[in-house]
RODO-2510 file (C-alpha; in nm, 4 decimals, decimal comma):
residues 367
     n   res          X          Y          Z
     1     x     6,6920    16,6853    12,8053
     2     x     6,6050    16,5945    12,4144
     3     x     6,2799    16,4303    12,5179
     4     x     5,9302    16,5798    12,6335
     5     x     5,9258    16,5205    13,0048
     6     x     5,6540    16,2446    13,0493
     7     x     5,4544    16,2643    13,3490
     8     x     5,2404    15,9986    13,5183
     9     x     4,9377    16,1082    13,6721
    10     x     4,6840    15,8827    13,8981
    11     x     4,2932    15,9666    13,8642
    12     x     4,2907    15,9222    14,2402
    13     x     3,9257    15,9057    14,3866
    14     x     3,6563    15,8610    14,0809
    15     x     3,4105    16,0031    14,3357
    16     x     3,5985    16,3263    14,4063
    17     x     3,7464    16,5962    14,2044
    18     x     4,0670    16,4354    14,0454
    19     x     3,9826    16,3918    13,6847
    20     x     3,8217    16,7194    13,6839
    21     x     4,1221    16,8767    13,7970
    22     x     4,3093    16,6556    13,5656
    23     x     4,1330    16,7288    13,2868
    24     x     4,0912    17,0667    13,3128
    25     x     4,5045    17,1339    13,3516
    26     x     4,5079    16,9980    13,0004
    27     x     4,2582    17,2438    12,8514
    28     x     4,5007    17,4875    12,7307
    29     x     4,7286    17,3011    12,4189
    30     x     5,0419    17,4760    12,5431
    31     x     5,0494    17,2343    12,8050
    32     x     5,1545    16,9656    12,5783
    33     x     5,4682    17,1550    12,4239
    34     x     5,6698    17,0781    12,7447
    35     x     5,5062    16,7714    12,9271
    36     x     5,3443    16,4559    12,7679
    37     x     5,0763    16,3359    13,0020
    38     x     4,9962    15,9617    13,0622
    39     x     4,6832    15,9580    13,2994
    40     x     4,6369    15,6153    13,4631
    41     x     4,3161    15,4964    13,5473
    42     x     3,9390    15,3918    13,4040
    43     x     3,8912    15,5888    13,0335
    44     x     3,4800    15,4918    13,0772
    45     x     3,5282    15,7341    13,4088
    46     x     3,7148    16,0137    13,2590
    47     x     3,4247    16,0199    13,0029
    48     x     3,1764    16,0402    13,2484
    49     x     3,3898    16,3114    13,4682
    50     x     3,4393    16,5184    13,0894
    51     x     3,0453    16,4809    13,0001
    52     x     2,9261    16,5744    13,3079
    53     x     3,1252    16,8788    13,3638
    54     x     3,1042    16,9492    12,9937
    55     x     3,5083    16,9742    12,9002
    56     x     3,5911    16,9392    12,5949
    57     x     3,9893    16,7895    12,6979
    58     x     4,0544    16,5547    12,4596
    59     x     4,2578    16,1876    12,5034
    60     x     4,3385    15,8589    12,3794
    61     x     4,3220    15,5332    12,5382
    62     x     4,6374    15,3292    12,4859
    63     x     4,7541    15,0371    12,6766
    64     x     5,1026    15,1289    12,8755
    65     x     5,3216    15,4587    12,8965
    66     x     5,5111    15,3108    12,6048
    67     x     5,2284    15,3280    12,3567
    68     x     5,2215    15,7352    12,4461
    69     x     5,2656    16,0104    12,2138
    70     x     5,3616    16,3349    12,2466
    71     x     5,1370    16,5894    12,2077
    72     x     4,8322    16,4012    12,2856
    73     x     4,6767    16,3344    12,6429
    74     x     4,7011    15,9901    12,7068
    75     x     4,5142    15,7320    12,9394
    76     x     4,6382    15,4342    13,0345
    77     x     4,3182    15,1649    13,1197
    78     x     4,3915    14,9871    13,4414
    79     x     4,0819    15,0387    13,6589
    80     x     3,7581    14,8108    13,6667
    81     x     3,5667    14,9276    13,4288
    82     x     3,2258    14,8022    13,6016
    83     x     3,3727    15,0983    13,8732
    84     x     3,0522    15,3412    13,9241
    85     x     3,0922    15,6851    14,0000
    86     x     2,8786    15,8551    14,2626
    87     x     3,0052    16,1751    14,3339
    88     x     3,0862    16,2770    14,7309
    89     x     3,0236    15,9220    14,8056
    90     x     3,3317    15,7217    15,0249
    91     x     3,3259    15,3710    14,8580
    92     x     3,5281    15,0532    14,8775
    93     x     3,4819    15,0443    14,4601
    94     x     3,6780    15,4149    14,4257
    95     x     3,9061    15,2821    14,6651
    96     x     3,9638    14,9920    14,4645
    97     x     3,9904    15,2130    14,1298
    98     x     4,2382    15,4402    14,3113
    99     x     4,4759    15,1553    14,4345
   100     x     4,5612    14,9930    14,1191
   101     x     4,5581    15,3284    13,9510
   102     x     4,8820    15,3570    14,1479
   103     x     4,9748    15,0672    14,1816
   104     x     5,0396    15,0434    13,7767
   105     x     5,1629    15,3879    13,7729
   106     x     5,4302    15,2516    14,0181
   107     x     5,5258    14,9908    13,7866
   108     x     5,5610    15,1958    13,4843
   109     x     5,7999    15,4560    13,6595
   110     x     5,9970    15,1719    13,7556
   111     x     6,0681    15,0743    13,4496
   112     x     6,1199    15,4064    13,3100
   113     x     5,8538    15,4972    13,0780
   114     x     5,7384    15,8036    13,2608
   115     x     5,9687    16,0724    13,4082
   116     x     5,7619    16,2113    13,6633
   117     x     5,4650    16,0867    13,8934
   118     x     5,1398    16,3777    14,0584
   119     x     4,8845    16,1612    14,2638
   120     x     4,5764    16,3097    14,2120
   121     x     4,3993    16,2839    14,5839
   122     x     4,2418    15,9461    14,7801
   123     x     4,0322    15,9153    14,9816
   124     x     4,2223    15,7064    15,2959
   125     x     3,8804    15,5711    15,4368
   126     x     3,7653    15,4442    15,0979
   127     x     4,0973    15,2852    15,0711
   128     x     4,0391    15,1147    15,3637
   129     x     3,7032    14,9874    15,2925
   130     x     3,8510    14,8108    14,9839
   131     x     4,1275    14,6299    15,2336
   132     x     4,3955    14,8352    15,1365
   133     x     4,6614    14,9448    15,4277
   134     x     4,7450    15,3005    15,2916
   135     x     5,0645    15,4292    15,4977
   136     x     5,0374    15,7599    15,3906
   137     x     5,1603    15,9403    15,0577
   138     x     5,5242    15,9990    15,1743
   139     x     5,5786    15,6708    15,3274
   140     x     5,3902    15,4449    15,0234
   141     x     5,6123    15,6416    14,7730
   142     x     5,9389    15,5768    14,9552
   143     x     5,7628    15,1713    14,9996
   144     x     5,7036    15,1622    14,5821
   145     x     6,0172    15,3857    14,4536
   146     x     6,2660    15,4402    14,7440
   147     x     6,5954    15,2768    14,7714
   148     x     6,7038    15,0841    15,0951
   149     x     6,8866    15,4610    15,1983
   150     x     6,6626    15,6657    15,1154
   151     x     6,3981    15,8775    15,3363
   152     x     6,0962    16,0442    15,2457
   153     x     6,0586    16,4024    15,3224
   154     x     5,6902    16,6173    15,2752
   155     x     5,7219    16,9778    15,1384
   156     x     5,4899    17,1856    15,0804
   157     x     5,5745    17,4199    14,8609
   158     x     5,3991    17,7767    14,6506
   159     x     5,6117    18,0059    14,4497
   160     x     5,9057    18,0724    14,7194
   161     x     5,7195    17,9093    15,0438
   162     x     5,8114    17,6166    15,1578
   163     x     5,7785    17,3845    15,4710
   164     x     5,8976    17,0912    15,5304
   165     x     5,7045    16,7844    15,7752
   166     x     5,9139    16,6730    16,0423
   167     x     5,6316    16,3797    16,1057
   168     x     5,3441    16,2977    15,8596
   169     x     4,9935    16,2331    15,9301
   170     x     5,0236    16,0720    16,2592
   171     x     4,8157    16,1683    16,6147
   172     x     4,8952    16,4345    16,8094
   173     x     5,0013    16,1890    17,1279
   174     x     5,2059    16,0029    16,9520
   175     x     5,4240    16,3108    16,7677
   176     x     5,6463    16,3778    17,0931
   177     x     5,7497    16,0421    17,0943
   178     x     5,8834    16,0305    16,7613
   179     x     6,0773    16,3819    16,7787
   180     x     6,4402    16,2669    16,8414
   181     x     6,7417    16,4858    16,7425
   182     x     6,8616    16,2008    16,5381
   183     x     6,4947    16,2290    16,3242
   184     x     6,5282    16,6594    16,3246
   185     x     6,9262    16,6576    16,2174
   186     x     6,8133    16,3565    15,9825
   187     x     6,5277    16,5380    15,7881
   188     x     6,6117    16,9098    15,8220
   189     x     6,9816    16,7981    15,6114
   190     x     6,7481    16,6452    15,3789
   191     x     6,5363    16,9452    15,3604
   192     x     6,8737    17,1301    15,3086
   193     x     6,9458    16,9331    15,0191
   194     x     6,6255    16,9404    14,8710
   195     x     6,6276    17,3370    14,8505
   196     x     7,0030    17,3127    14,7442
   197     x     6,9481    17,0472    14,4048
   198     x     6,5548    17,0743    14,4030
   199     x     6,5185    17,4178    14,4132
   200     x     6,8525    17,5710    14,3073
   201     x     6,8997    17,7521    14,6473
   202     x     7,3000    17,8219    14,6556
   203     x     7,2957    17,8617    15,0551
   204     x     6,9268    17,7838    15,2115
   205     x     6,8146    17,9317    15,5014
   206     x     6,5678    17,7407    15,6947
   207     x     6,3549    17,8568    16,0294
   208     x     6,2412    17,5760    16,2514
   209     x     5,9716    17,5751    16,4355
   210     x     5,9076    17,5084    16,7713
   211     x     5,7103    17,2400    16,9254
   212     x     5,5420    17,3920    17,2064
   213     x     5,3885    17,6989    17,2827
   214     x     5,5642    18,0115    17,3119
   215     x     5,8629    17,8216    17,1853
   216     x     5,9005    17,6252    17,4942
   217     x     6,0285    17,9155    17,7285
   218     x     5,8100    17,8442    17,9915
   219     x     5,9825    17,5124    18,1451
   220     x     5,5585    17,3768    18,2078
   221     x     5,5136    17,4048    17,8450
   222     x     5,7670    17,1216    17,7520
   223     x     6,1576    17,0667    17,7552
   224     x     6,1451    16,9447    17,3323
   225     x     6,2577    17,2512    17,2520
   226     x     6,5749    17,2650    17,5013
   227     x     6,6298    16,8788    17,5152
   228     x     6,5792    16,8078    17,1253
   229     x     6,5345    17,0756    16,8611
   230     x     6,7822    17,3140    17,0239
   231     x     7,0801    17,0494    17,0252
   232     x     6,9724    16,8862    16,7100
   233     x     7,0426    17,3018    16,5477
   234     x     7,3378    17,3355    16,7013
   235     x     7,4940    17,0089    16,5153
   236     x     7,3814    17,0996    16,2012
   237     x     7,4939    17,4484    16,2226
   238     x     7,8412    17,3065    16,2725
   239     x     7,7992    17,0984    15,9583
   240     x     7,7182    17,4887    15,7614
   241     x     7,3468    17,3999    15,7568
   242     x     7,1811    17,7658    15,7885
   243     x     6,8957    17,6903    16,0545
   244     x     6,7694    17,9465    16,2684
   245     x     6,4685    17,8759    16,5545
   246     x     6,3075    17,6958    16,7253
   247     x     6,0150    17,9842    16,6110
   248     x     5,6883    18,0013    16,7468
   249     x     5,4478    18,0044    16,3854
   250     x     5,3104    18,3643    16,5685
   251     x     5,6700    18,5071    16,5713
   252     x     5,7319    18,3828    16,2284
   253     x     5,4003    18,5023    16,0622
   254     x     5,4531    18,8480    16,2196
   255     x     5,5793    19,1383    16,0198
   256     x     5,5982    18,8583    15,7557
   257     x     5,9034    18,7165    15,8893
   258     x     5,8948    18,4479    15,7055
   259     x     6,0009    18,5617    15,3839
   260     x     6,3441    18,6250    15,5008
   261     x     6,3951    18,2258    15,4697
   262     x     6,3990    17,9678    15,2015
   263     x     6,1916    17,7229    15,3805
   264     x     6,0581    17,6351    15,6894
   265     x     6,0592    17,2939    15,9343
   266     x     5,7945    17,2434    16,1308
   267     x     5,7553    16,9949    16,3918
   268     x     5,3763    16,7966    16,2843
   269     x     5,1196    16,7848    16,0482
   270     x     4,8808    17,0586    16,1496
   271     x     5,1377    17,3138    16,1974
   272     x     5,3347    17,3081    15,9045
   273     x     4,9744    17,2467    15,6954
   274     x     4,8004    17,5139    15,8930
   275     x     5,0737    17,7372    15,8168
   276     x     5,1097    17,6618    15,5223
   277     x     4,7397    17,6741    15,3991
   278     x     4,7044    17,9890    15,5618
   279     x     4,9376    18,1688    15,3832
   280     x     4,8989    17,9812    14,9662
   281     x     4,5152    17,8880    14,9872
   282     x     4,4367    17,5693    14,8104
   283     x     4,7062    17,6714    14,5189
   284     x     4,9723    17,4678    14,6848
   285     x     5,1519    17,1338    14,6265
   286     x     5,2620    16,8406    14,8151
   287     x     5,5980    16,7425    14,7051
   288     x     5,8480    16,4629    14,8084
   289     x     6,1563    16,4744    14,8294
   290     x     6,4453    16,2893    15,0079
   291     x     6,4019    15,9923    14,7091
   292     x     6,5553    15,9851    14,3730
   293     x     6,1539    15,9526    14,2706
   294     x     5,9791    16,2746    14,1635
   295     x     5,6623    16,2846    14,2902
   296     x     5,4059    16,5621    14,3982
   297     x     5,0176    16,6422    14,4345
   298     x     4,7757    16,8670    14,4841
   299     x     4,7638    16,9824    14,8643
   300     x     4,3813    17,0078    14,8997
   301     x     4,1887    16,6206    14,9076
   302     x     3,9589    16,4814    14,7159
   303     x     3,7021    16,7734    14,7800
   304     x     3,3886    16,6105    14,7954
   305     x     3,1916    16,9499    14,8058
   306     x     3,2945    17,0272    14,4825
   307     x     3,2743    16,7043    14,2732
   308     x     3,0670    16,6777    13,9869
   309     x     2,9794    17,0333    14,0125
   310     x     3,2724    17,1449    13,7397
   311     x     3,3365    17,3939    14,0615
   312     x     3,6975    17,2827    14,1605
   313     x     4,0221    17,4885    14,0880
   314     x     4,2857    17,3050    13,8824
   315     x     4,5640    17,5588    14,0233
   316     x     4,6898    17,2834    14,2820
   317     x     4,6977    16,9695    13,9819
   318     x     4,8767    17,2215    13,7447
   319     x     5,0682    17,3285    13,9990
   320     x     5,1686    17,0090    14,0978
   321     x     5,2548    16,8914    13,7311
   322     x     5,4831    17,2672    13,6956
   323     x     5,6770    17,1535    13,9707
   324     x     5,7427    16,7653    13,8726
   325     x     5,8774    16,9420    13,5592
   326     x     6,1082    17,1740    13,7445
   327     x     6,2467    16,9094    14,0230
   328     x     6,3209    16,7187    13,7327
   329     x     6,5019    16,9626    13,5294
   330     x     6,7103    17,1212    13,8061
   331     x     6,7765    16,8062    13,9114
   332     x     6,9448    16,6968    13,5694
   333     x     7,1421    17,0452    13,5482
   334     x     7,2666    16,9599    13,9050
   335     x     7,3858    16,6054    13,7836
   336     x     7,5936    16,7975    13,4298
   337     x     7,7657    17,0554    13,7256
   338     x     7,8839    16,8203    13,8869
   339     x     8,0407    16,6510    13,5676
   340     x     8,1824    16,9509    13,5227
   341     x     8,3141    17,1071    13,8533
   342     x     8,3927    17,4627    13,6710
   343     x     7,9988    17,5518    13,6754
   344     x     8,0231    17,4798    14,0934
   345     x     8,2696    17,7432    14,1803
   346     x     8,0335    17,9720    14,2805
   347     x     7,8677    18,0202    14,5714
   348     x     7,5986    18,2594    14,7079
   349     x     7,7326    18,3697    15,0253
   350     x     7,4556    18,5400    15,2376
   351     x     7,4859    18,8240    15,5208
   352     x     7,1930    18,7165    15,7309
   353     x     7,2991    18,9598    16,0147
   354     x     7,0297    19,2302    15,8628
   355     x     6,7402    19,0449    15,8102
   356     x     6,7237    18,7893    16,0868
   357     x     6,8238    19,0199    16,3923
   358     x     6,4859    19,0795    16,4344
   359     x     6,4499    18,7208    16,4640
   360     x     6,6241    18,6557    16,7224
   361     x     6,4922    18,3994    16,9771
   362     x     6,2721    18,6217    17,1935
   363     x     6,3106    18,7172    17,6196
   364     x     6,1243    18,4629    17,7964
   365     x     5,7515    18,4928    17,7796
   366     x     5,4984    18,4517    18,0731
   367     x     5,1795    18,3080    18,0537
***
């Protein structure tokens, strides 16, 4: 690419801890020699956000992603600037500010003048106090940037661990009845592809987890694991997609199984975030994939606790803004391959018989 790589960032919630985070990614120069950042949201905020946790981030207030330069931290005004800030408090106003903080950030990726978008985090309750029907970050970005064919997949993703969401944030009683074989073998390929262009994974392996406890052994735990993950496997084994489970998350955690595979599937929200939390901290990053969009964010929220203390960790935000660069880059070397066919002929073939015999689906368990 001959141009800086320009990403968009929202300020998410002005009462939590996204401009700090924001701000403080941007305290070290060096940033700016490989990313131009366009920050969208209320410049009167950021300068209360910088003064009160004494930063000394520097940025200019320009108008749209087109007035941006390079080399300079950039903030695009499109939030009420009569918004208030009062720190840890949920508030139809920062709900309001957080929206159309988007909402123009959607616009301008549309039309091209930024490359790559990190949401810093909202608050889904003040969203909803200001009217707004939030769908979730997966489903609103495939809403704004998806095409018609396109589906929305969550990863979560630090250094080499990643796991994928077979559901978003939905509850518990209504996960079983949206686990279909057609929705595993749909999202687990897209996985699949993700760690294949995304990641530059030659041949992906990917455990999947199980839905029940015990992995489902025990007929009174649950049939999901015999009547749907188990079939939905076996179909995309056939079609060379390297998938290994259903797992319990105990079997996989132990003897740090896990690291024998490029990513992992789990079935809802709390397992793959438990998991995942458990093992990166708050360092990780919310990424989705399955759209010709780039978009990520920080995988801890808007941190109430911490705002307005100058207490919260940038790690996730840079993080975040790292990958962006990296999906977009591997991305764009994936697209000149296949131009030129010579640079695909090779192909990591794996022996998994090594590593994963000890993962092999374990003897029935008893209760």
């Amino acid at each position: 690419m001959e141009n800086i790589i320009r990403i968009g960032i929202t300020q998410g919630d002005i009462n939590g801890v996204g401009w700090e985070v924001a701000l403080k990614s941007f305290q070290d120069p060096t940033m700016l020699e490989f990313c131009t950042p366009i920050i969208y949201g209320s410049p009167k905020v950021a300068t209360f956000h910088r003064k009160t946790m004494e930063l000394q981030t520097p940025f200019s207030i320009i108008n749209s992603a087109n007035d941006a330069e390079d080399g300079v931290i950039s903030i695009v005004n499109c939030s009420d600037d009569e918004a208030k800030v009062e720190f840890a408090k949920t508030d139809a106003e920062a709900g309001k500010a957080a929206w159309n903080a988007m909402k123009f950030a959607f616009d301008e990726y549309r039309d091209g003048l930024t490359d790559v978008l990190v949401m810093a985090p909202v608050n889904e309750l003040a969203l909803k106090q200001a009217g707004i029907e939030y769908p979730g970050l997966a489903n609103l970005i495939q809403q704004e940037l998806g095409e018609p064919d396109e589906v929305a997949l969550s990863v979560l993703v630090k250094d080499d661990l990643r796991v994928a969401l077979a559901t978003e944030n939905v509850p518990m009683k209504e996960v079983a009845s949206l686990l279909t074989p057609e929705l595993l073998k749909q999202k687990i390929a897209i996985f699949n592809q993700s760690l294949k262009v995304d990641f530059s994974i030659d041949a992906p392996r990917i455990a999947v987890l199980s839905f029940n406890p015990t992995s489902g052994l025990n007929d009174a735990m649950g049939q999901e694991e015999q009547e749907i993950i188990k079939p939905a496997l076996e179909e995309l084994a056939s079609q060379k997609v390297i998938c290994y489970g259903p797992y319990s998350v105990d079997s996989l955690l132990e003897t740090n199984n896990f690291a024998h595979f490029d990513g992992i599937f789990a079935m809802y929200y709390d397992q793959g975030m438990g998991l995942f939390k458990a093992l990166s901290m708050n360092e990780g990053v919310r990424f989705i994939t399955g759209l010709s969009a780039i978009c990520a964010t920080p995988v801890h929220g808007v941190e109430y606790e911490l705002a307005g203390k100058g207490l919260a960790d940038e790690s996730s935000m840079r993080n975040a803004i790292y990958l962006g660069i990296d999906v977009l880059r591997n991305r764009s070397r994936e697209e000149e391959a296949l131009v030129n066919p010579l640079r695909k002929q090779y192909y990591d073939k794996r022996d998994d018989s090594d590593k994963l015999k000890q993962m092999a689906e374990p003897e029935e368990e008893t209760l």
